[in-house]
N, C-alpha and C positions, 0 to 999 in steps of 0.2 A: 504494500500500500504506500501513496506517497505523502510526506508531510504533510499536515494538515495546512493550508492555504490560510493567510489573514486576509481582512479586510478593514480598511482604516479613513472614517470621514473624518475630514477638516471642513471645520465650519467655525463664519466668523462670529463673535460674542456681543459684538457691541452692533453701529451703524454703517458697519462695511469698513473696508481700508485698515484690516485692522493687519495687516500683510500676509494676508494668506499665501499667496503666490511663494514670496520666498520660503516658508516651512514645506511649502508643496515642493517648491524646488530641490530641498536637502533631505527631505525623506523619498524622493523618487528615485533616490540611489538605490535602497532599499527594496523596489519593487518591480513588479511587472509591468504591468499597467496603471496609466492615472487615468482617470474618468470623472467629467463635469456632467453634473446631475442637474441642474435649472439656469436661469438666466441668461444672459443673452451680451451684446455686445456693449451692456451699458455697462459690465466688470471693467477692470483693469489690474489685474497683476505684474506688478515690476518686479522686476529678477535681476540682479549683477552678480554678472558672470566674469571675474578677472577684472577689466580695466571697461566690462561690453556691457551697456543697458539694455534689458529686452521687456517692452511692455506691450503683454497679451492677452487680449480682448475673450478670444474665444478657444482658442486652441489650451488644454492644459498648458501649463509650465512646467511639467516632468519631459512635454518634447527636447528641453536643450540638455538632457539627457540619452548616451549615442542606446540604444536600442529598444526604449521604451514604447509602449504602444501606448498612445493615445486616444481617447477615445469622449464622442457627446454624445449623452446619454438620451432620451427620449421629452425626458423634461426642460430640455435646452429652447430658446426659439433662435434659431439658426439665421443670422444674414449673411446671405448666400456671398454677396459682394463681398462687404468686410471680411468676410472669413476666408476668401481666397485672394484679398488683398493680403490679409496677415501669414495666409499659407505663402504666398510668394516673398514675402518679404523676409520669412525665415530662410527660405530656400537660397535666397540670394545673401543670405550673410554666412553658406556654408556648411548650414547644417541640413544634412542630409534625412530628410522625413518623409521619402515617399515612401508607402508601402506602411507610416507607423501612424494613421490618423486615421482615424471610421469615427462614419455619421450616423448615428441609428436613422432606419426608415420611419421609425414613429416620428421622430423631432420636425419639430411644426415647424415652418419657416416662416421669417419676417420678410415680410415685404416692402417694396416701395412704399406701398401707399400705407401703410402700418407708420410709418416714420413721416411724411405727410399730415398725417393726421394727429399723431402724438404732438407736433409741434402746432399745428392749431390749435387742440383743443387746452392744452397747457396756457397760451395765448391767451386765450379767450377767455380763460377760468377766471372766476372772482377771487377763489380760495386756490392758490397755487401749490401743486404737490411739490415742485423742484426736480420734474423727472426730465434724465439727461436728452430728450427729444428723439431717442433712438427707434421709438416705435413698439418698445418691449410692453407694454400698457397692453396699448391695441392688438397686439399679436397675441397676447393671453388672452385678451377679452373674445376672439373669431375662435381660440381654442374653448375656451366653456362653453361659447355658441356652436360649438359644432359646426363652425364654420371654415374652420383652418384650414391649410394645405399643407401637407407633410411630403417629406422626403419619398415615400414609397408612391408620391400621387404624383409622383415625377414619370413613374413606370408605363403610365398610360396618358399620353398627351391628349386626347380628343378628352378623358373626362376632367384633367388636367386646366384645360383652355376654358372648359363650362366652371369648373370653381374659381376659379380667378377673374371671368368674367362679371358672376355675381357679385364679387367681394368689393372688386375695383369698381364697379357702378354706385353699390351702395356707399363707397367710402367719396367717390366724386360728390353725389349728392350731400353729403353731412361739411365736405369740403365748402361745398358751394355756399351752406347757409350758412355756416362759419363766413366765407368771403375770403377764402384761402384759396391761393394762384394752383392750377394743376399740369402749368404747361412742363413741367420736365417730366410728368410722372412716366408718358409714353415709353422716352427714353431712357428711364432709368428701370423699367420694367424689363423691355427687350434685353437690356444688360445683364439684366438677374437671370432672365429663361434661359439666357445664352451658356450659363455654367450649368444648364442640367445635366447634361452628358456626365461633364467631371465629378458633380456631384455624387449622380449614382456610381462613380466608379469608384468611390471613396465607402459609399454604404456598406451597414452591415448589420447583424441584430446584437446589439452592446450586451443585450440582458442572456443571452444563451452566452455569448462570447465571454462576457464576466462567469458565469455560473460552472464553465466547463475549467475556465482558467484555477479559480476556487478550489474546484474536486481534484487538479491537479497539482494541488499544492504550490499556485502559486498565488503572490503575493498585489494585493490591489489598493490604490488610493483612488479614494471618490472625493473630488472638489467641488465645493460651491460658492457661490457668487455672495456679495453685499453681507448681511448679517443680519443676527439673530432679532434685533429692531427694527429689522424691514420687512420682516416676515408679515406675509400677506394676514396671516390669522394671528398670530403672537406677537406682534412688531407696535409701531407707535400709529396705527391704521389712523385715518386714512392716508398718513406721512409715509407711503410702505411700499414695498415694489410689486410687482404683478404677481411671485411666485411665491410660493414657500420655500426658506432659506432655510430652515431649520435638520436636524440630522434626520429625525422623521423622512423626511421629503429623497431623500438619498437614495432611498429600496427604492422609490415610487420612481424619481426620476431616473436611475439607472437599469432598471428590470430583473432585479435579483428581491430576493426574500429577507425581512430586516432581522433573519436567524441570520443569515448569512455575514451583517457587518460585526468584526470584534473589538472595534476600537472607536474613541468618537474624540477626537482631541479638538479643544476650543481656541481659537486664536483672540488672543486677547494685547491690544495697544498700554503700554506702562502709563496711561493717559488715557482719555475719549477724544475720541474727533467724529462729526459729524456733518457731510456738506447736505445740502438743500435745506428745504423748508422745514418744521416742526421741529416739536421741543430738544432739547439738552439741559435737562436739569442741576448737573455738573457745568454749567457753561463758565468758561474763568473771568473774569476783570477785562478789559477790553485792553488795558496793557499786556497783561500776561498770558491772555489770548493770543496777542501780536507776537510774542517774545518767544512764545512756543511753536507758531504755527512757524516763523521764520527758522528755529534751530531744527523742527520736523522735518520742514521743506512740504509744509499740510497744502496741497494743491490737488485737485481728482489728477488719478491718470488717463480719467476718460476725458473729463469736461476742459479739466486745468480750472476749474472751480474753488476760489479757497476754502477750506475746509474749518467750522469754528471748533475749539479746543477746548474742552474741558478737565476737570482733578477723573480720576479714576471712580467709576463709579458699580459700586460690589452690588450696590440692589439691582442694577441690570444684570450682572454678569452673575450675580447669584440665580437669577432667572434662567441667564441663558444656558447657565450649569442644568439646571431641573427640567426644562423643557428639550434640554437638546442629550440629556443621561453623559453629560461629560467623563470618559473615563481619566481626560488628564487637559490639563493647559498648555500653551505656551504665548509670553510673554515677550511683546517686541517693543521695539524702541526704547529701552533702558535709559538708553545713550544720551538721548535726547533730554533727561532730565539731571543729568550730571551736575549740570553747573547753579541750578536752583537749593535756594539758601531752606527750603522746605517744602514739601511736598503731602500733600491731601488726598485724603480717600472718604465718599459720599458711600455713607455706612447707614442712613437710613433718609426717609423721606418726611418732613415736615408738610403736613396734609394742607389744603385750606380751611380747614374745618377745625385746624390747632393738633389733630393728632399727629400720632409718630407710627408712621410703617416704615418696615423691613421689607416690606413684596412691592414687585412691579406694580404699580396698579394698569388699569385696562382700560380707565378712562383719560383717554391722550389731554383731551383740554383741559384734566383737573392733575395731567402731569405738566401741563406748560405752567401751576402756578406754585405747583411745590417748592421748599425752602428747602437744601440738601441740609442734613447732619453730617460735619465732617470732622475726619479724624487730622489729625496733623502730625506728622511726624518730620525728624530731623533730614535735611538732605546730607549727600555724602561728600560731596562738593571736591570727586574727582573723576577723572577719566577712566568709563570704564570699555572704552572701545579697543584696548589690545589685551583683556582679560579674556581666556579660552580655555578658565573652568569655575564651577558656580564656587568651587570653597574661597576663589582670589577675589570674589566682589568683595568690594566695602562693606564692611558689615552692617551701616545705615542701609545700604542695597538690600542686602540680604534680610535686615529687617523685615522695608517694605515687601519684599517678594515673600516671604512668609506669610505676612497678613493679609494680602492677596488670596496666596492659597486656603487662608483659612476661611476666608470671608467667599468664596467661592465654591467652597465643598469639592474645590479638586486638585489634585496635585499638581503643582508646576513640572513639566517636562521639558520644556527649552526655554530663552531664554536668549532674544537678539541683541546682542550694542553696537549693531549696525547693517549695512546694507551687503556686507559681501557675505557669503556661502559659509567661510572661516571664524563668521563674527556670530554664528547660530551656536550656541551654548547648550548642551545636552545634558540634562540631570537625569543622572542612573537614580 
């Protein structure tokens, strides 16, 4: 018989950006395959590799890994463009990935008029979500409508050309009363049918392809996009993204059985940061907002959006521990807090009502008016970006990461003070 196979979700804790991509990147040494379970091109994961920045939208970040298989799961919405803009753009800097990327035939494609229409109706809105205008919204909403178009509806062009006729008629008309322009759509649709060929040559079914992988003792990461506050049903609704982020959603979106995942690791920022619209109850000082977002480099990798910064905040991420069955953390951008003369942690919520919670609450606009409870502890007030093992942190470090784990009901397992591969910190 062969070893029994793991399987290991990364998912983010807080409002996305918490850097997933790089833990995905240092445990894909480790594995077989990586596989992205939801979302869509509105992710961004940065990766540095040596002296090389790689920031990827759609494709894991275990490809800059030389043999790994890649692979998007069913729960993904695929834009056909970007995603073989970013397939070629990796190709041309060298690394070799044909043969290691598959599309499930279920994953629903984003279309032109999907991103069209996102950026009207966002436009138009009285109450602004903050979504990046990619179109991810509206491509979920034709999915619940059972209106989508998937990769396998590639296989038959005549019923193919009939769903897309419907979709793009009724999205011109919602255009029109919006009073949004639709003259590129033509052309930017013809561009998209154009990769179907390539597309299907890429297909394949992720969920048998995982499952067999598994039985054979080998080794799998399941990625997902934004985090545990964006989550369409758990998240800070209606501030949330179209999908469920949560590790739940991981079976669902990759096609295996939630017996089959053994690990569920949380990615968590030594800080909160949060871009678009709604609350941050951790939000900092409008100085020390500035002070962080600049030594972060807090910017989306999608939008280039600056990103507002908050103390660390444990009643989220104690949430996201419980809703997501965290078997372990890991803890980034240490680094970044080096040079602060002390540093804060939102350990409970001051209600409007005068009480004191410990739990998320669910009602988003009685979180925009909470007052956090914060703990204060000493900073360490040195560099800990050439440190490469947990016992050499500052023992102020070591404090806070402590109370982190305690106040998160999960154990810290890494541990970044910075952006390369080298600066990932691994606690046995």
């Amino acid at each position: 018989m062969p070893d029994q196979g793991s399987c290991t979700v990364i998912v983010g804790c807080q409002w996305g950006d918490e850097g997933k991509g790089k833990i995905v990147d240092v445990l894909a040494e480790r594995v077989d395959i990586v596989a992205r379970y939801q979302g869509g091109a509105n992710a961004g994961h940065t990766v540095h590799v040596g002296e090389d920045e790689f920031v990827l939208h759609q494709i894991p970040s275990g490809i800059l890994h030389e043999g790994r298989r890649c692979l998007l799961g069913n729960g993904v919405v695929l834009d056909v463009q970007q995603f073989f803009e970013e397939y070629d753009a990796i190709l041309e800097r060298g690394i070799d990935i044909e043969g290691r990327v598959g599309v499930s035939y279920r994953a629903q494609l984003l279309m032109p008029y999907h991103r069209f229409l996102d950026k009207a109706v966002e436009l138009a809105a009285d109450t602004k979500i903050g979504t990046t205008g990619r179109g991810i919204g509206p491509a979920y909403e034709d999915k619940a409508g059972r209106r989508g178009v998937r990769t396998a509806d590639l296989l038959n062009p005549e019923r193919l050309a009939k769903r897309i006729e419907a979709a793009k008629s009724r999205v011109v008309a919602r255009l029109d009363e919006l009073g949004a322009g639709t003259q590129e759509l033509d052309r930017a649709m013809d561009e998209t049918l154009a990769l179907s060929e390539r597309l299907l040559a890429i297909a394949t079914d992720v969920g048998p392809e995982i499952s067999t992988a598994l039985r054979s003792g080998r080794h799998v990461l399941l990625e997902g996009a934004q985090g545990t506050a964006l989550d369409l049903d758990h998240g800070t609704y209606p501030f949330v993204t179209s999908s469920n982020t949560t590790a739940g959603s991981a079976a669902t979106g990759s096609g295996i059985g939630p017996t089959q995942i053994t690990d569920v690791i949380g990615i968590v920022k030594a800080y909160t940061t949060r871009v678009g619209e709604g609350p941050l109850p951790s939000e900092m000082s409008p100085e020390m907002d500035e002070h962080v977002r600049t030594l972060g480099g807090e910017f989306g990798a999608t939008t280039g959006r600056p990103r507002r910064c908050g103390w660390f905040d444990s009643v989220l991420t104690r949430f996201a521990s419980q809703v997501n069955g965290l078997t372990g953390i890991a803890v980034t951008k240490l680094d970044v807090l080096d040079t602060l003369d002390e540093v804060k942690i939102a350990t409970a919520y001051r209600m409007p009502d005068g009480k004191t919670r410990e739990f998320f609450p669910a009602d988003t606009w009685a979180l925009a008016d909470v007052e956090p409870v914060y703990e204060t502890m000493p900073g360490w007030k040195s560099s800990t970006c050439d440190i490469r093992r947990i016992e050499d942190l500052p023992s102020n470090a070591r404090a806070y990461l402590d109370r982190i784990e305690e106040l998160t009901n999960a154990p810290v397992k890494f541990v970044s003070v910075g952006t390369k591969r080298s600066q990932i910190i691994p606690v046995d």
